[in-house]
N, C-alpha and C positions, 0 to 999 in steps of 0.2 A: 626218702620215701617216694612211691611213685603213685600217683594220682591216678584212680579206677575210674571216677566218674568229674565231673567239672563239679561237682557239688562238693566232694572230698577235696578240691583242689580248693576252693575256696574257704571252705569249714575248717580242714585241717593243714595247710601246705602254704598256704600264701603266707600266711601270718608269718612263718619260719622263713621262707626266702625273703623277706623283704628289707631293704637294707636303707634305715633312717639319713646314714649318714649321706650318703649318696642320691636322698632326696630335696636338699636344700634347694628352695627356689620354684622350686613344684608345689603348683598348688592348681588341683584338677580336680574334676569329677568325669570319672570312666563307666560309660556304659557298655556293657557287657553281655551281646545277646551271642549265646551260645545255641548252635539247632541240633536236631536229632532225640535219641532216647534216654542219653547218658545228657544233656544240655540244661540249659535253664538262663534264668537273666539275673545279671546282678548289678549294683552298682558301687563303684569303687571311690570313697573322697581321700587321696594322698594333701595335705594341708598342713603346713608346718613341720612338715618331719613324720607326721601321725598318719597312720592309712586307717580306714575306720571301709568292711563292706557291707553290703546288706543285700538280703534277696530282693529282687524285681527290679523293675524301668524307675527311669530320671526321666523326668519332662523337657532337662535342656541340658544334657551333661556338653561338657568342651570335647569331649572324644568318644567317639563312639566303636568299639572293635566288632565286627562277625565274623565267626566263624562256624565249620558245622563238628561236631561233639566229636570226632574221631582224629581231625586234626587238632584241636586245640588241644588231646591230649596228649599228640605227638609233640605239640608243643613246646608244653610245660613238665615235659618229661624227657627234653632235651632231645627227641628224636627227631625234631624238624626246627631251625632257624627262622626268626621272625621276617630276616628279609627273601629268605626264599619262600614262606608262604605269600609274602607280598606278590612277589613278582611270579609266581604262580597261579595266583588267583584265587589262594585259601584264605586269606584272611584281608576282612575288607574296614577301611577304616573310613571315618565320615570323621571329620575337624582335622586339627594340627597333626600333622604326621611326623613332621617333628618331635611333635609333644611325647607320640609315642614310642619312638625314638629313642627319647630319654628315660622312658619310662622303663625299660629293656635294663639299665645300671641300677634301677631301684630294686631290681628280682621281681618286678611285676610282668612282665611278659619272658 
């Protein structure tokens, strides 16, 4: 299924790519400020294997992704690679880069 809007990605699509087994170890909270018209904010807790999102900002999450609504659907729709929006300048991370690094095996990016 291909994700129309970041809202549809999060509401319907993440749930389904996400892959438990492959999140041993991780325990984070991702904030998610998506811009544009198709955008919005969310925040992601991956903890114990369980990913749990909700709509809006975290006061101190460990990671923080932006990007603007037209790449991040290219994103998560597999038209665009998370290390070339890095090294491109579409998507900007604030904490462990690392972290989200690893987060790419979970089906979250």
């Amino acid at each position: 299924m291909e994700a129309k809007t970041s809202q549809e990605f999060f509401d319907k699509i993440l749930r389904s790519k996400f892959r438990p087994d492959r999140a041993k170890g991780i325990n984070v909270t991702v904030q998610v400020n998506i811009s544009g018209p198709k955008g919005g904010d969310w925040t992601v807790d991956i903890k114990e294997e369980k990913m749990q999102i909700r709509n809006g900002n975290y006061d101190s999450p460990d990671l923080t992704i932006g990007m603007a609504d037209s790449d991040f659907l290219d994103l998560v729709n597999d038209r665009l690679n998370v290390q070339k929006a890095f090294f491109t300048g579409k998507i900007r991370f604030k904490g462990d880069i690392g972290l989200a690094l690893r987060l790419k095996d979970t089906g979250f990016l």
